[in-house]
C-alpha positions as a LaTeX table, in Angstrom:
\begin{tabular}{lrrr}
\hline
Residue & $x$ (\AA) & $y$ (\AA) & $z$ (\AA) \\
\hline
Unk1 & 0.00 & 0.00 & 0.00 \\
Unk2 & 1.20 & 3.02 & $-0.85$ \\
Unk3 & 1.56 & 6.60 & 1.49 \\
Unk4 & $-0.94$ & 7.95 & $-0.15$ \\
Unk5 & $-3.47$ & 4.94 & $-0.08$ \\
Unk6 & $-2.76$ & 4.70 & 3.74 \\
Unk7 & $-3.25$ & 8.70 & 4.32 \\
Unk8 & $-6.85$ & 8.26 & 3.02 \\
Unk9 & $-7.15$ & 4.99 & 4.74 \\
Unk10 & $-7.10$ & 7.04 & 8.15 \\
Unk11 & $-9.04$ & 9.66 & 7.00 \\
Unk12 & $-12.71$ & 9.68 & 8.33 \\
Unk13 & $-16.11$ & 8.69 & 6.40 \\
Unk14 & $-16.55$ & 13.00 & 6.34 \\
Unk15 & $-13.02$ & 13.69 & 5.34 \\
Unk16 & $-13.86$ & 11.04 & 2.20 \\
Unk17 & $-17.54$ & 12.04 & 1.19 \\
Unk18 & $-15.63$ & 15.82 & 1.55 \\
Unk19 & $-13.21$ & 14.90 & $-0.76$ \\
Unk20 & $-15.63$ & 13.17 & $-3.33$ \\
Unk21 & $-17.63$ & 16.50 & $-3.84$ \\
Unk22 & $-14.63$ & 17.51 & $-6.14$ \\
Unk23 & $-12.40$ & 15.13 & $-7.30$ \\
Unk24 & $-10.78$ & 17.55 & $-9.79$ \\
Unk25 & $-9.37$ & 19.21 & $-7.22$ \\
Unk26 & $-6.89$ & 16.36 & $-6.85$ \\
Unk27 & $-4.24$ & 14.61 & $-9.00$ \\
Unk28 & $-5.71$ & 11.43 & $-10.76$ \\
Unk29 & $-3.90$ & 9.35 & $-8.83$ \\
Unk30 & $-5.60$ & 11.16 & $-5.84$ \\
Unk31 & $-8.48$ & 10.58 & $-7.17$ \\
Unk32 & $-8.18$ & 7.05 & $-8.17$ \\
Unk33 & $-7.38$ & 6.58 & $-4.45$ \\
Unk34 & $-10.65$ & 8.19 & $-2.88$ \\
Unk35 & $-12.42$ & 6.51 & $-5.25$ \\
Unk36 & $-11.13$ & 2.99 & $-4.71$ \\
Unk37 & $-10.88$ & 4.03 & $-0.82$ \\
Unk38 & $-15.13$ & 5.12 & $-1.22$ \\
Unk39 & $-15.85$ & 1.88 & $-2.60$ \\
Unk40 & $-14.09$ & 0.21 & $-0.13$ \\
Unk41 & $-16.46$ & 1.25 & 2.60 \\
Unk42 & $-19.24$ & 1.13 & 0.98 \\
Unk43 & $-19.68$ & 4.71 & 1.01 \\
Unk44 & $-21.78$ & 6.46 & $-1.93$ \\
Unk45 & $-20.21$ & 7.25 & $-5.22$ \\
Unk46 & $-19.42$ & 10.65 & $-6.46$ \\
Unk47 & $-21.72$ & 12.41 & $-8.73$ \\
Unk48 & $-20.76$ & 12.29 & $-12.52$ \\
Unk49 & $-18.86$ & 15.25 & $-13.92$ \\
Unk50 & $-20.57$ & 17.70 & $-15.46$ \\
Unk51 & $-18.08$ & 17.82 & $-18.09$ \\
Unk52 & $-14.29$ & 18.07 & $-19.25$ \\
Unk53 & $-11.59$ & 20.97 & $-19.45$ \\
Unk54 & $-11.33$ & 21.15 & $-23.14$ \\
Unk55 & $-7.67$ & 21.61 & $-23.02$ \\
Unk56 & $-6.92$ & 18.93 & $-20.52$ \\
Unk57 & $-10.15$ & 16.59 & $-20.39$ \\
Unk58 & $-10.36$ & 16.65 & $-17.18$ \\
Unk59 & $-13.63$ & 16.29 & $-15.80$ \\
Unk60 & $-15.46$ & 18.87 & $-13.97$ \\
Unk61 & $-17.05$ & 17.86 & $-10.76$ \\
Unk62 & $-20.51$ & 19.24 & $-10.01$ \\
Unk63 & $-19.31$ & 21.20 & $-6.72$ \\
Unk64 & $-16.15$ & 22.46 & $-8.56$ \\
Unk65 & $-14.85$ & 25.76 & $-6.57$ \\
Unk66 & $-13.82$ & 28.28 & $-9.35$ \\
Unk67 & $-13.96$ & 29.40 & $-13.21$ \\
Unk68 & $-10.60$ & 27.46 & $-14.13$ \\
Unk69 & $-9.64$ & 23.94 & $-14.18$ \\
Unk70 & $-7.97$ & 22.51 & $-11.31$ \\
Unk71 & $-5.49$ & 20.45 & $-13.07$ \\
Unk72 & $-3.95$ & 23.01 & $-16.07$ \\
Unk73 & $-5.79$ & 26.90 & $-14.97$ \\
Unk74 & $-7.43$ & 27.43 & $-18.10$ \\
Unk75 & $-10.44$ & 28.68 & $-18.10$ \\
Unk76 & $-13.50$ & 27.03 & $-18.11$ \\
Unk77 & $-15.86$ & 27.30 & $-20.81$ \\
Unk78 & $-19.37$ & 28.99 & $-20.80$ \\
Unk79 & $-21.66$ & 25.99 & $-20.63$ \\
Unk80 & $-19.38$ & 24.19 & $-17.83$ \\
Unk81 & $-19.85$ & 27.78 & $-15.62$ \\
Unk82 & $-23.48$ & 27.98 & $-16.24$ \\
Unk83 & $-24.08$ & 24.43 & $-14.74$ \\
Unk84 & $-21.64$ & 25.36 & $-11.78$ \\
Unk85 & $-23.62$ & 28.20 & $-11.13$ \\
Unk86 & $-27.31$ & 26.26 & $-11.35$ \\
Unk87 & $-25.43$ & 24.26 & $-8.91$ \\
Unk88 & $-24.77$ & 26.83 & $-6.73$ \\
Unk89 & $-27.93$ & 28.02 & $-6.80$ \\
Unk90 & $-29.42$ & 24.48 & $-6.50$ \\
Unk91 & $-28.34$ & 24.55 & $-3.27$ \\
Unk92 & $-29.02$ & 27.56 & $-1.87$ \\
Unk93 & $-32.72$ & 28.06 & $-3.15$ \\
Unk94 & $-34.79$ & 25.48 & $-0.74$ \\
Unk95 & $-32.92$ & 27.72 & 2.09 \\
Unk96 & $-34.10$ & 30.78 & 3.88 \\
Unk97 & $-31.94$ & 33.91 & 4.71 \\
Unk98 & $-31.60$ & 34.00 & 8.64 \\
Unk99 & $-32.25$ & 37.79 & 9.35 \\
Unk100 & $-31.78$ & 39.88 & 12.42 \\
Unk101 & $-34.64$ & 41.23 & 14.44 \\
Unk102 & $-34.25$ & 44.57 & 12.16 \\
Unk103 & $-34.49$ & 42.51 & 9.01 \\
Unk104 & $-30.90$ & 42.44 & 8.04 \\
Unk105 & $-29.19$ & 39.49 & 6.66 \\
Unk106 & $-27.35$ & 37.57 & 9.15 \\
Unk107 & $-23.90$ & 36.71 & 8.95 \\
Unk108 & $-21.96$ & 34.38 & 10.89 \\
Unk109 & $-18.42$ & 35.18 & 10.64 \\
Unk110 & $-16.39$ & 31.89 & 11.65 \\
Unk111 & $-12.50$ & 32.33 & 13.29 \\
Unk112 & $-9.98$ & 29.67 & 13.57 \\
Unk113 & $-9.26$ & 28.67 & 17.79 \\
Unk114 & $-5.88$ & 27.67 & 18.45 \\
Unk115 & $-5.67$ & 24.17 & 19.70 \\
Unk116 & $-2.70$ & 23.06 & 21.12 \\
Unk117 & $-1.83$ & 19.51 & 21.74 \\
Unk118 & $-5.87$ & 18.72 & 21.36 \\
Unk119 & $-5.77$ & 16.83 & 17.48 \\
Unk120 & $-8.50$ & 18.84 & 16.91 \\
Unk121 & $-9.67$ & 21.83 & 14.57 \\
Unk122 & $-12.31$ & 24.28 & 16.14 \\
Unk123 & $-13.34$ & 27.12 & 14.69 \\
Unk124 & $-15.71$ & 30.06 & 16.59 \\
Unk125 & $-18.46$ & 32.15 & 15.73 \\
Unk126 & $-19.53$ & 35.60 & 17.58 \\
Unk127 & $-23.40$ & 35.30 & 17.92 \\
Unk128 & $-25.71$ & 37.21 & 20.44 \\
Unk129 & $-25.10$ & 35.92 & 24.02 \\
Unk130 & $-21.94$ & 34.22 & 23.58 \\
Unk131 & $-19.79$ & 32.11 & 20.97 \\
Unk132 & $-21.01$ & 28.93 & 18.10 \\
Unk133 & $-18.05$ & 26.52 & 18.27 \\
Unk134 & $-17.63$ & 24.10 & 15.39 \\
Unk135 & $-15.39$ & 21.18 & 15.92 \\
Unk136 & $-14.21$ & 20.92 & 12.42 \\
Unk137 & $-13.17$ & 17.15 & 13.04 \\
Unk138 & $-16.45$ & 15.25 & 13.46 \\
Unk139 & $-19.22$ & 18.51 & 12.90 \\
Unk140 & $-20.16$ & 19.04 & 16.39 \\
Unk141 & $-21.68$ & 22.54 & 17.35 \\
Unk142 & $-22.19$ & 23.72 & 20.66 \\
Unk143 & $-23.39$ & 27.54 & 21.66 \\
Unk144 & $-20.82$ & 28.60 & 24.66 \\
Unk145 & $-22.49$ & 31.43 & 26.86 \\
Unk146 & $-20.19$ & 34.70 & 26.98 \\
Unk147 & $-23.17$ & 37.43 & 26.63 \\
Unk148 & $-19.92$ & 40.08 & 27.03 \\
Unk149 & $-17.60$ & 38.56 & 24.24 \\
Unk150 & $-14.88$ & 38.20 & 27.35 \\
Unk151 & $-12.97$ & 34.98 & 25.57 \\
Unk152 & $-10.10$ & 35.60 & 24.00 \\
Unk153 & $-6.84$ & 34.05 & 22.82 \\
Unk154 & $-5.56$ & 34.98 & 26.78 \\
Unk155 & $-8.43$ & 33.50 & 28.54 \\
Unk156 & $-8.27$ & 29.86 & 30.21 \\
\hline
\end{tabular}
């Protein structure tokens, strides 16, 4: 096995269905190995492209981030943008805005928490009456009260 087949090996169920949103954003050998490394777990197979980089052929996932291929950076053409975008979309539409109690969009800005020695990647939100933490590891989100915003890189 190779270091690259036992680096996805390790790598959780999340981590894999992650990765299998855009395959293009790896090498093909990458790719061949979250594929093979899907199949072995039984986990669901990635959507079909939704095309091909004319200049390289390499396929276009449906989640692809960006207007240029992943594997040369040449632009993608019109057609292959317009069904990224309906994708976009796609997923957004079904959803509604959260809004303040003035009306205003809310936004959730997220920060990256140190973690030392932990193995684990937690990221915090500023929301009314304290803090949204995200464990970026397994998805867990728990609201922390701190109605005066008092945590901070010096706190314990």
């Amino acid at each position: 096995m190779s270091e690259s087949e036992e680096i996805w090996r390790a790598k959780s169920d999340d981590e894999l269905l992650e990765a299998r949103e855009d395959l293009s954003a790896y090498t093909e050998e990458g790719e061949r190995i979250i594929r093979a490394e899907l199949h072995r777990r039984g986990l669901p197979k990635p959507d079909p492209p939704i095309g091909s980089c004319p200049a390289c052929g390499r396929p276009v996932a449906r989640y692809h981030q960006g207007d240029q291929c992943s594997q040369c950076g040449e632009p993608l053409p019109p057609d292959i943008l317009r069904a990224l975008g309906a994708a976009a979309n796609e997923s957004t539409d079904d959803m509604k805005m959260a809004r303040t109690s003035d009306g205003e969009p809310l936004t959730v800005n997220w920060e990256l928490v140190r973690s030392v020695g932990a193995g684990i990647s937690l990221q915090r939100a500023k929301i009314p009456g304290g803090w949204l933490v995200a464990n970026g590891n397994d998805g867990a989100l728990v609201f922390v009260p701190d109605a005066e915003h008092e945590w901070n890189e010096n706190s314990s």
